[in-house]
C-alpha positions as CSV (number, residue, x, y, z in Angstrom):
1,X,16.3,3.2,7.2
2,X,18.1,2.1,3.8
3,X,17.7,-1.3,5.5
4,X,14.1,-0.9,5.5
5,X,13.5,0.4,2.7
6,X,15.7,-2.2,0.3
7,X,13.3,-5.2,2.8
8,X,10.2,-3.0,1.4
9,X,11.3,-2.9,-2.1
10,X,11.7,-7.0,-1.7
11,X,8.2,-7.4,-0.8
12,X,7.5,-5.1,-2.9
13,X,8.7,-6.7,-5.6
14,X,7.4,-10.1,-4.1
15,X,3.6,-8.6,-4.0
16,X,3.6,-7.8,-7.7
17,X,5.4,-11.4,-8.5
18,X,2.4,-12.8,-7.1
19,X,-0.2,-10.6,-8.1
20,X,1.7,-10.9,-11.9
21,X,0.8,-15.1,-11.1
22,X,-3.1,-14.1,-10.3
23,X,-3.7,-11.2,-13.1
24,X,-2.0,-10.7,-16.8
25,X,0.0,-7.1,-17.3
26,X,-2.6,-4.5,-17.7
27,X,-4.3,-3.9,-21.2
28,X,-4.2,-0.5,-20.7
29,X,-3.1,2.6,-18.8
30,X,-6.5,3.0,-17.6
31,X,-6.6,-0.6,-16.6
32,X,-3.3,0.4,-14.5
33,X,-4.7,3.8,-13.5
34,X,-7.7,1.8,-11.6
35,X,-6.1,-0.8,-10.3
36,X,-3.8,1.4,-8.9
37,X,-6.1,4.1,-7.8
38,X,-8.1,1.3,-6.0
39,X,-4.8,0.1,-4.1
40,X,-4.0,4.1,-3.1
41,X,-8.0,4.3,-2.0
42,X,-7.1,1.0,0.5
43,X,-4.2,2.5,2.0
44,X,-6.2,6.0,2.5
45,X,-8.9,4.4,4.2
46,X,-6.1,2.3,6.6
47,X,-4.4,6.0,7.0
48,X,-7.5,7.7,8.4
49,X,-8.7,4.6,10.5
50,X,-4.8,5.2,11.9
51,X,-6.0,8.7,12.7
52,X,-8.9,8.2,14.4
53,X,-8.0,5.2,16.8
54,X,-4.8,7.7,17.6
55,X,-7.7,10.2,18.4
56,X,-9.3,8.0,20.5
57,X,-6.9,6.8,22.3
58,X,-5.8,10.7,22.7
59,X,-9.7,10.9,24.7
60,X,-8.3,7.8,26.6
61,X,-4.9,9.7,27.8
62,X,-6.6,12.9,28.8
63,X,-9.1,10.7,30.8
64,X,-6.3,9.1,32.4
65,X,-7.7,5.7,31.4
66,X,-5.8,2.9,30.0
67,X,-5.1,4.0,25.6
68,X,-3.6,0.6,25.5
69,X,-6.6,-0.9,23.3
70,X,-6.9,2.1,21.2
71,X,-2.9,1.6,20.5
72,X,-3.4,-1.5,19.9
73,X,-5.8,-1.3,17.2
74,X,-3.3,1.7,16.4
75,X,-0.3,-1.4,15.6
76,X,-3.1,-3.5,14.1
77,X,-4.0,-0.7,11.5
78,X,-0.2,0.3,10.4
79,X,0.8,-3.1,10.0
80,X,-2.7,-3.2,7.4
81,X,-1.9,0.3,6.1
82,X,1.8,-0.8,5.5
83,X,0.6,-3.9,3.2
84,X,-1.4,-1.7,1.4
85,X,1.4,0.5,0.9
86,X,3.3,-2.6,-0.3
87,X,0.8,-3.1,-2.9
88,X,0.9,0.1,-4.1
89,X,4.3,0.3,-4.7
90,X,3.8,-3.5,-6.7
91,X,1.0,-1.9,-8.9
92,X,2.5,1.1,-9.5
93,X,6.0,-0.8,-10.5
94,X,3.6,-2.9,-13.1
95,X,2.3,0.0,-14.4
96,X,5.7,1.4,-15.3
97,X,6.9,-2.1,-16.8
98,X,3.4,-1.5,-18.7
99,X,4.3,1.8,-19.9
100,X,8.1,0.8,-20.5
101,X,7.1,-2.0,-22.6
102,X,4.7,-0.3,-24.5
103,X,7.8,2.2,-25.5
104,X,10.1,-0.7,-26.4
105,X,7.5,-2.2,-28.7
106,X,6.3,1.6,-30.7
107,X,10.5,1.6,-30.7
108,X,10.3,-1.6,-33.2
């Protein structure tokens, strides 16, 4: 696990090198708040798809019929909701560089 999570904080870190290329530091903490919010709205909506193609595949199981789509579409989803996740963790580490270097400059 501490593997894993170091290799996450790398793309982590990655993710909001290149979104820092595509898109200034945020003007503002609501700026931040958004952006962030809209990244934690992605992942959600990645989540419950998760959810509901487990459910389905569930039907599949009971059925005795083959769930291997359904899974399928279960991997496909993660490996979505997990990118998502990487960006939150990126906009949420620019918002706290926002926020630190707002306190180093009110420090001057």
């Amino acid at each position: 696990m501490t593997y894993m999570k170091s290799y996450l904080e790398y793309l982590a870190d990655a993710e909001l090198n290149r979104a820092n290329g595509l898109h200034p530091a945020f003007a503002s903490a609501h700026e931040g708040w958004a952006v962030l919010l809209e990244e934690i709205r992605e992942l959600s909506s990645e989540t419950h798809a998760i959810e509901d193609m487990h459910q389905l595949a569930f039907a599949d199981v009971m059925q005795d019929r083959s769930a291997r789509d359904g899974i399928a579409c279960v991997y496909e989803t993660a490996i979505r909701a997990a990118c998502e996740a990487i960006q939150v963790a990126a906009m949420a580490k620019k918002y706290i560089a926002m926020e630190e270097s707002q306190h180093e400059q009110a420090l001057r």
